[in-house]
One Martini backbone bead per residue (centre of mass of N, CA, C, O) as a GRO file, in nm:
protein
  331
    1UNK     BB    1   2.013   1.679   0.671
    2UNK     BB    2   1.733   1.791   0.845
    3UNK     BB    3   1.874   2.031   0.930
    4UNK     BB    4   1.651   2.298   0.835
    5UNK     BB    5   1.405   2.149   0.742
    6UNK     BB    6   1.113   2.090   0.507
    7UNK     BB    7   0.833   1.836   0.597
    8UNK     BB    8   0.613   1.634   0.447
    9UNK     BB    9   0.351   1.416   0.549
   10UNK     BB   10   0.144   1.159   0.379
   11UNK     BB   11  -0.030   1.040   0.638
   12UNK     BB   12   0.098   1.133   0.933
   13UNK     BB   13  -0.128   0.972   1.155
   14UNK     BB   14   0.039   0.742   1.131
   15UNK     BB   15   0.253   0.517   1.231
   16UNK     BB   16   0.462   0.602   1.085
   17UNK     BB   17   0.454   0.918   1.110
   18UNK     BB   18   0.486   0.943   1.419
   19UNK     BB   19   0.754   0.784   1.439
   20UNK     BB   20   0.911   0.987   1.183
   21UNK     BB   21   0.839   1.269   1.379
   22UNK     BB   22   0.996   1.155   1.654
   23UNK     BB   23   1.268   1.073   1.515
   24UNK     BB   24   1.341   1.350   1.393
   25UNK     BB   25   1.324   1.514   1.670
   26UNK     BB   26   1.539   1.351   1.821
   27UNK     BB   27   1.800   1.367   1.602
   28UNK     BB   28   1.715   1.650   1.473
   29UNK     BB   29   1.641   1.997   1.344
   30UNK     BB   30   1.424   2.098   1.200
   31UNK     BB   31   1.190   2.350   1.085
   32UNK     BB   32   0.995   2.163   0.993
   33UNK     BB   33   0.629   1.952   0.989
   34UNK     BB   34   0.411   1.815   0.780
   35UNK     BB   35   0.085   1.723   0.854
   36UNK     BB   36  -0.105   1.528   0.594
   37UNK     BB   37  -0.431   1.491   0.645
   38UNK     BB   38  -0.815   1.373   0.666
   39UNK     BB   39  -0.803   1.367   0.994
   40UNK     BB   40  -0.901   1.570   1.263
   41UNK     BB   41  -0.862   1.391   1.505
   42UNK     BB   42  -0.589   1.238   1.448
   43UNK     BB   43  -0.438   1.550   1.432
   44UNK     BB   44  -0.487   1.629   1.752
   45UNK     BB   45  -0.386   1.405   1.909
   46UNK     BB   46  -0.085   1.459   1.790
   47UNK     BB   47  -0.087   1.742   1.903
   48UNK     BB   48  -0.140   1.663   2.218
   49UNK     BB   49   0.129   1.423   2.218
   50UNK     BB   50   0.325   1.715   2.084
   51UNK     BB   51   0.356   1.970   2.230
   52UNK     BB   52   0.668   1.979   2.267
   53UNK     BB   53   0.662   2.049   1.927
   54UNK     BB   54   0.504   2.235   1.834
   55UNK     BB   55   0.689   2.465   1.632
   56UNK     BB   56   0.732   2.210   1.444
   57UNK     BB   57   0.419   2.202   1.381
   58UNK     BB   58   0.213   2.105   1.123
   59UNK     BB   59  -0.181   2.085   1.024
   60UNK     BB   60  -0.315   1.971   0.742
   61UNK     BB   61  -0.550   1.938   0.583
   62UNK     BB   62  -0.573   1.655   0.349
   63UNK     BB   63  -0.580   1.523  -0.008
   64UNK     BB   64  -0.396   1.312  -0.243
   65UNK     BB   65  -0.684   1.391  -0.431
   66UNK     BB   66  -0.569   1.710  -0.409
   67UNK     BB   67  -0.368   1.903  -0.547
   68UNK     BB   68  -0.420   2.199  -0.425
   69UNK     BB   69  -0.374   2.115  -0.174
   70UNK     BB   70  -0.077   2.061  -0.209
   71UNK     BB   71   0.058   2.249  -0.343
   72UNK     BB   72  -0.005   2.466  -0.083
   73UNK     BB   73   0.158   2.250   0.131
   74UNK     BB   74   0.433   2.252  -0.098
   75UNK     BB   75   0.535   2.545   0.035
   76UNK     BB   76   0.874   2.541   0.094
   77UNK     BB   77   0.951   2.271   0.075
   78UNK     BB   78   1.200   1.963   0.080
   79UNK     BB   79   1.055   1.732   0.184
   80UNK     BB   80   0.907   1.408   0.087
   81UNK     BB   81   0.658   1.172   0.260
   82UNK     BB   82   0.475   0.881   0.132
   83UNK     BB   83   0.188   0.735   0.330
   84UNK     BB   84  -0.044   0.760   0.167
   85UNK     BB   85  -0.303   0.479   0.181
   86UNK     BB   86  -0.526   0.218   0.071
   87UNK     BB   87  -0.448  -0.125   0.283
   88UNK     BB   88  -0.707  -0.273   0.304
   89UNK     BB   89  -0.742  -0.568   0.113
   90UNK     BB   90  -1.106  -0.537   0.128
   91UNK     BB   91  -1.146  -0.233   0.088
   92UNK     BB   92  -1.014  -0.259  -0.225
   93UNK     BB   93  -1.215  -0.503  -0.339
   94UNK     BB   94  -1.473  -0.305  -0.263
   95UNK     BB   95  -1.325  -0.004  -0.380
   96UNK     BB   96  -1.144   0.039  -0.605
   97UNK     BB   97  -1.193   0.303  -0.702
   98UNK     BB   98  -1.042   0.438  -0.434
   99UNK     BB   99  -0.790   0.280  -0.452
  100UNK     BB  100  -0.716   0.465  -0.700
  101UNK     BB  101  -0.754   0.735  -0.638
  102UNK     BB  102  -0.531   0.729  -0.388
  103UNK     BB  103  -0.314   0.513  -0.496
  104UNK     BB  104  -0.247   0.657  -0.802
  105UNK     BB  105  -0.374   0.953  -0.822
  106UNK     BB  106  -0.230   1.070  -0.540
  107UNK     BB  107   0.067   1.006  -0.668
  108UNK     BB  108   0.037   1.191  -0.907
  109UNK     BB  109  -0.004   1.453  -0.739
  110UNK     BB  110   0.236   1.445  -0.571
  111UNK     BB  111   0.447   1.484  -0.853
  112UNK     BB  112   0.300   1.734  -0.936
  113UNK     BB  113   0.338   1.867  -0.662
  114UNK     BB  114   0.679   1.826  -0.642
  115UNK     BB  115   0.778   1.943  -0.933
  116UNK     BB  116   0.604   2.246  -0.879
  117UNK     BB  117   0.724   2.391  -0.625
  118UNK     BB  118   1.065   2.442  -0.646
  119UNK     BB  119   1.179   2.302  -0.351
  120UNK     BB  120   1.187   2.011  -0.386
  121UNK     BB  121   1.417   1.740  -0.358
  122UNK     BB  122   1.276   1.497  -0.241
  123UNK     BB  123   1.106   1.151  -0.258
  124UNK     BB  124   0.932   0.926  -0.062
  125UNK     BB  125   0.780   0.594  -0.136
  126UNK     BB  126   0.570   0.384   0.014
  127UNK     BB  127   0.570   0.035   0.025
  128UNK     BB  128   0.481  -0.316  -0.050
  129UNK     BB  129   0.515  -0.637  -0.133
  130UNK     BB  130   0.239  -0.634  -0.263
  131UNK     BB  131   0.355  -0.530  -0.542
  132UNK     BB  132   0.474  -0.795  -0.568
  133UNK     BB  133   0.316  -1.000  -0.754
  134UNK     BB  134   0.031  -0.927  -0.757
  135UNK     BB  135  -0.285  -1.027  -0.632
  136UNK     BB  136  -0.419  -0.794  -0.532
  137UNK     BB  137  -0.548  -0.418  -0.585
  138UNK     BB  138  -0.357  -0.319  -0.353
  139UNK     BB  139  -0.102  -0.433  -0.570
  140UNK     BB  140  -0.231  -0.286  -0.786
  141UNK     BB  141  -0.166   0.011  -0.710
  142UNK     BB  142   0.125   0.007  -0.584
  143UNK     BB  143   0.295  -0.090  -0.861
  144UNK     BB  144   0.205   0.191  -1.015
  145UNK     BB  145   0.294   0.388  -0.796
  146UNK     BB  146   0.581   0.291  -0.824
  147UNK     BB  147   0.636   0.356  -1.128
  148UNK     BB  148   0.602   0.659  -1.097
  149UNK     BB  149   0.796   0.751  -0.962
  150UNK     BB  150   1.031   0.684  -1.111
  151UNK     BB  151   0.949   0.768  -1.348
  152UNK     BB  152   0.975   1.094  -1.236
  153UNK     BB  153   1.281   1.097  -1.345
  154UNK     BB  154   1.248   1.226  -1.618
  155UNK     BB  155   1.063   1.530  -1.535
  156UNK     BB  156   1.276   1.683  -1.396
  157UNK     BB  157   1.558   1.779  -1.541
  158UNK     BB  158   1.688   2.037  -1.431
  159UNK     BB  159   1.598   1.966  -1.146
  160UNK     BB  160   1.659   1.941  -0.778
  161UNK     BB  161   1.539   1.612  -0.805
  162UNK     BB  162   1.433   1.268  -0.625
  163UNK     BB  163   1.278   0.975  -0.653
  164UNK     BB  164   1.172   0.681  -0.429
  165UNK     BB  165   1.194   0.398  -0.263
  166UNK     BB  166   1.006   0.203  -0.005
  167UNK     BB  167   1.039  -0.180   0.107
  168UNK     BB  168   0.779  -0.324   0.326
  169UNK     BB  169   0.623  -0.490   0.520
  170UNK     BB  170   0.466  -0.588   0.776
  171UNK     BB  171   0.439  -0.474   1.088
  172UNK     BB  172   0.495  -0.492   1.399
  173UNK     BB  173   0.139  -0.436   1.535
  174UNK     BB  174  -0.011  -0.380   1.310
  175UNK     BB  175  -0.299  -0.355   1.144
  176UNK     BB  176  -0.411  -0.643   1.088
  177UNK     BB  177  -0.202  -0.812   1.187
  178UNK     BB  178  -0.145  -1.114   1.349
  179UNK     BB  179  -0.065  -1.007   1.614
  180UNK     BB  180  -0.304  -0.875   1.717
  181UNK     BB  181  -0.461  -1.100   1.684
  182UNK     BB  182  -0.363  -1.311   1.883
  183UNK     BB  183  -0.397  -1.134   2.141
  184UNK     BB  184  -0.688  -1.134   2.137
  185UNK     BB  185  -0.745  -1.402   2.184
  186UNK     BB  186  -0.563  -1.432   2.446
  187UNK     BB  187  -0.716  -1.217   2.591
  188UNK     BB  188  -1.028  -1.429   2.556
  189UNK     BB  189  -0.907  -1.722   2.628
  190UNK     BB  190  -0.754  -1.899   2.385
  191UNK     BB  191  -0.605  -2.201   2.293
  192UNK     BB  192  -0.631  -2.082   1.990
  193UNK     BB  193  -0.426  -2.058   1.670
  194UNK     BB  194  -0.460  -1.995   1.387
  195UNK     BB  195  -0.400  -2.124   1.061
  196UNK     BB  196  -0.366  -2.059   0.702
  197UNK     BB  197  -0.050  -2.181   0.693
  198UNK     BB  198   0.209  -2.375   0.780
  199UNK     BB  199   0.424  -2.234   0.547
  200UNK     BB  200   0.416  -1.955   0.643
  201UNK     BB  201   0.557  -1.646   0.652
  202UNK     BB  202   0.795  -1.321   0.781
  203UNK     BB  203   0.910  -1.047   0.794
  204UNK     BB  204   1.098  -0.861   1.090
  205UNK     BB  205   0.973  -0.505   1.113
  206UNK     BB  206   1.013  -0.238   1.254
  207UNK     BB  207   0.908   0.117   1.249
  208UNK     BB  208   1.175   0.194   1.308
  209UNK     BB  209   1.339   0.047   1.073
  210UNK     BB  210   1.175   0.175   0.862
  211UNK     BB  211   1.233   0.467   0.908
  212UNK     BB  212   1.553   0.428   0.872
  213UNK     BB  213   1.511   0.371   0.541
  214UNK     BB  214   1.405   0.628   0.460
  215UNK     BB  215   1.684   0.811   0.540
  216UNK     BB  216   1.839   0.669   0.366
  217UNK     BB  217   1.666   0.753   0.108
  218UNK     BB  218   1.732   1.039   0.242
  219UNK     BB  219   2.047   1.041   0.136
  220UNK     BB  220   2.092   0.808  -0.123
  221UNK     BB  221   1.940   0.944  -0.358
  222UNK     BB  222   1.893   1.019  -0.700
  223UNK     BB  223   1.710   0.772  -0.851
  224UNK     BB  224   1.506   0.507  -0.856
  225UNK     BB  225   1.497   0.350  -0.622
  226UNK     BB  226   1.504   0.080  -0.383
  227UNK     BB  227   1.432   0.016  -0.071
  228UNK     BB  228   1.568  -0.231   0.123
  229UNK     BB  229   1.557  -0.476   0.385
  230UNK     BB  230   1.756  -0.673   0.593
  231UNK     BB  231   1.578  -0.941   0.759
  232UNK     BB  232   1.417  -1.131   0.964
  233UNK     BB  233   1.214  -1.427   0.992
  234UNK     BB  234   0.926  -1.606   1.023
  235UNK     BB  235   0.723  -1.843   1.146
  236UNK     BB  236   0.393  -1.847   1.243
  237UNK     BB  237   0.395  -2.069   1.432
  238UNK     BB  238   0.610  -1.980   1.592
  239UNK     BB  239   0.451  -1.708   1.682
  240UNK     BB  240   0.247  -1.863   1.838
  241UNK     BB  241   0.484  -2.005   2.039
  242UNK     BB  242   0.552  -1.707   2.116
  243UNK     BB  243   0.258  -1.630   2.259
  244UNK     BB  244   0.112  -1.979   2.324
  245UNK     BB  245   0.234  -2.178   2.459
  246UNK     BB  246   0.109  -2.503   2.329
  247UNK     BB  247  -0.082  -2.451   2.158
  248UNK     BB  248  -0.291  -2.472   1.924
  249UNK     BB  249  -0.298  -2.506   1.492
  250UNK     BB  250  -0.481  -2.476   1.312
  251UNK     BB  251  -0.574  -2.517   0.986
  252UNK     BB  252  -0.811  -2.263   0.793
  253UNK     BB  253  -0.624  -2.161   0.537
  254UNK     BB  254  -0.628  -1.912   0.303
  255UNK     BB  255  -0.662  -1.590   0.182
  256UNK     BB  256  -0.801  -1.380  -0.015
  257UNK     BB  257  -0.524  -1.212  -0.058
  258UNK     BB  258  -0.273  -1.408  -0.035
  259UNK     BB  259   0.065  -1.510   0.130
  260UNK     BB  260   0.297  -1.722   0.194
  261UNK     BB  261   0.482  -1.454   0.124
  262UNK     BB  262   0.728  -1.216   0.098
  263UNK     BB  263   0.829  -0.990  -0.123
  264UNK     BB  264   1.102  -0.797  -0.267
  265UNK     BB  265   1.254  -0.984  -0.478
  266UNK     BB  266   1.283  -1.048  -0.779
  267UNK     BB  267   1.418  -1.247  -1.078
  268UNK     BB  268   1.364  -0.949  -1.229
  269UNK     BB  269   1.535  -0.766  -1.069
  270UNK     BB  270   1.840  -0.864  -1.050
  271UNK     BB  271   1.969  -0.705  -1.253
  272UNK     BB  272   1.967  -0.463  -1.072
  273UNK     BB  273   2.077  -0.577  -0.820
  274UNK     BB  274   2.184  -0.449  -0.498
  275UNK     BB  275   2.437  -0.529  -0.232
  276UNK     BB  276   2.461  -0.466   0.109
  277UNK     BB  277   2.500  -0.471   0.443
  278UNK     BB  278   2.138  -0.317   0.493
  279UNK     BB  279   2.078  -0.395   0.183
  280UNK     BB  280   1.875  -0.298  -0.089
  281UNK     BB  281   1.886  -0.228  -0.478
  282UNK     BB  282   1.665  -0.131  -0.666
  283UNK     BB  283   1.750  -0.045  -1.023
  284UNK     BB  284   1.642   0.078  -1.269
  285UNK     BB  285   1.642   0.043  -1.602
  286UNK     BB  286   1.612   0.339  -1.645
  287UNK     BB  287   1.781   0.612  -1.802
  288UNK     BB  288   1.806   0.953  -1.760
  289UNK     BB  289   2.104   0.999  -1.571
  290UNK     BB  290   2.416   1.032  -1.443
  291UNK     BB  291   2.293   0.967  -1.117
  292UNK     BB  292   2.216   0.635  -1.128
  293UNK     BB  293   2.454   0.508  -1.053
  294UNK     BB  294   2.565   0.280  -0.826
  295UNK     BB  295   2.614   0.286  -0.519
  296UNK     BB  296   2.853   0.237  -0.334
  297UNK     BB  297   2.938  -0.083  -0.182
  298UNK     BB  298   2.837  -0.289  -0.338
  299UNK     BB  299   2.669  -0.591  -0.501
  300UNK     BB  300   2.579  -0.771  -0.753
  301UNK     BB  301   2.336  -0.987  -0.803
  302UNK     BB  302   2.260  -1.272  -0.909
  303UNK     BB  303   2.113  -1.420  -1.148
  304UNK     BB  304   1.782  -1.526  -1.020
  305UNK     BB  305   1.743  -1.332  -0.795
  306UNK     BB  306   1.590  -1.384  -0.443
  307UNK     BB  307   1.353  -1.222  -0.201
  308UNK     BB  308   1.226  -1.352   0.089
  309UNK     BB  309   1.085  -1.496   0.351
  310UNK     BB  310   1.148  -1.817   0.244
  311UNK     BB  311   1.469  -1.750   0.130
  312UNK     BB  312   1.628  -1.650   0.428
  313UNK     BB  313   1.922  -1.656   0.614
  314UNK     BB  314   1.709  -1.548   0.843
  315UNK     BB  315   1.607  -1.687   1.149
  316UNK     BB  316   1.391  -1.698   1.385
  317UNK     BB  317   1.314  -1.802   1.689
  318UNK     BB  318   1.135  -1.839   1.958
  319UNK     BB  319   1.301  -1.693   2.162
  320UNK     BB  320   1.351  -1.421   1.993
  321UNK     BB  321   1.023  -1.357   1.981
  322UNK     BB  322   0.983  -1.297   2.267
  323UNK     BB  323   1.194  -1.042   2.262
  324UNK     BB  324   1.052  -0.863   2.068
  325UNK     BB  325   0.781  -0.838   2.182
  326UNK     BB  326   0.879  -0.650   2.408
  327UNK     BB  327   0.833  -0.397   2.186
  328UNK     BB  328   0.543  -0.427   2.061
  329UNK     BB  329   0.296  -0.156   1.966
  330UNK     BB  330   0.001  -0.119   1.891
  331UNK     BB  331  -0.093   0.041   1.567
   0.00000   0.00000   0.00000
């Protein structure tokens, strides 16, 4: 499907671009792949990170706030993958102009020079649980950027274009989230792990299954689908005596705009929502065309269903954690 395609991502040289850039082209053989994003030394490293791979990498410079520098990008593009975003939720909630225009603005920017490119055929926005029932700025900036892309199947008319979403939690060892803390902790010696709700739970969801979810989405989307990944859970509790066995875990409180579960499907998701063997669809509302009807394969989940973190039938032991552990890479 990707074989001599032409991929663009945009906030490509993030941990996602990197493992989705490698993932590719070590299982396909695209035209091309185009690093789109505002970071010139990070573009560097990626490049020399991946020199055996110079003839399909190109790496544009640019902001997903900037249209025409878009435009200009995604001349002659096959397929758009959208990860660039203002992420940490503290630097959202002190700079909010700043995650709306690149993270609502850039959005739209996106679909508007993705429409009128002429060539683009598919696009997948990656989302995070924190879209749903968002508690801060950053889940409200994701939560619109999300409804933009949907709603953008309205505006494709006849063109062979169709924008999706992939919706997944924070990843194994990504910056910021728990597991980099710990370690970091672990390593300057300290015999505690604060934890800061003993009831908080959380997804495990490795970076390559995030790219895999992606490339599902980039196979079977038709228009306005979320696709979401079926994972197991851990109690957060658990994930500290998998990493420092025995340790202290005082309580420290939850801190503001946190959650105690990750949500993935809401029970007003659940009218619309499709259970397949090894993900869920949650299917838009609203109908444009006839290729919206639910993919085979799938069964409606039932009414008042939801999916979260807290509720998952599938869930992690601390023995599970520390094998899972031995493969997680600090990105």
């Amino acid at each position: 499907m990707l074989n001599d395609k032409t991929i663009l991502i945009t906030g490509g040289t993030g941990s996602f671009g990197k493992c989705f850039t490698k993932y590719v082209l070590t299982h396909y053989n695209p035209k091309k792949i185009i690093i789109y994003s505002r970071d010139e030394y990070k573009q560097f490293i990626m490049q020399n990170n991946m020199k055996e791979y110079a003839d399909k990498l190109r790496f544009f410079i640019g902001d997903v706030r900037d249209k025409e520098r878009l435009q200009r990008a995604l001349f002659g593009v096959d397929y758009v993958i959208h990860a660039a975003a203002l992420k940490q939720v503290p630097a959202c909630e002190y700079n909010p102009n700043e995650a709306i225009k690149t993270n609502i603005h850039g959005a739209m920017n996106v679909i508007d020079a993705s429409l009128d490119s002429g060539t683009v055929k598919k696009v997948v926005a990656l989302s995070t649980d924190k879209a749903v029932n968002p508690v801060n700025l950053y889940g409200g900036t994701k939560l619109v950027s999300d409804k933009l892309f949907i709603a953008a199947n309205a505006y494709a008319g006849a063109r062979d274009i169709n924008f999706s979403i992939v919706r997944y939690g924070n990843v194994a060892g990504s910056r910021g989230s728990v597991i980099p803390f710990f370690m970091n902790k672990i390593e300057k010696g300290e015999t505690e792990l604060p934890i800061t709700d003993y009831r908080m739970t959380r997804f495990w969801i490795s970076l390559e299954q995030g790219v895999e979810l992606v490339i599902k989405a980039l196979q079977d989307a038709r228009g306005g689908e979320t696709f979401i990944s079926k994972i197991p859970s851990f109690k957060i509790t658990d994930l500290a005596q998998a990493m420092l066995p025995g340790c202290k875990m005082p309580e420290v409180g939850i801190r503001e705009g946190e959650k105690l579960h990750e949500i993935m499907v809401t029970t007003e998701d659940s009218m619309t929502t499709y259970e397949y063997d090894k993900h869920f669809i949650v299917y838009p509302q609203m109908v444009w065309n006839d290729k919206q009807a639910p993919l085979p394969g799938g069964k409606k989940v039932p009414d008042g269903f939801s999916y979260s973190s807290g509720n998952n039938t599938e869930w992690l032991t601390v023995e599970q954690i520390k094998e899972l552990l031995k493969d997680v890479t600090i990105s």
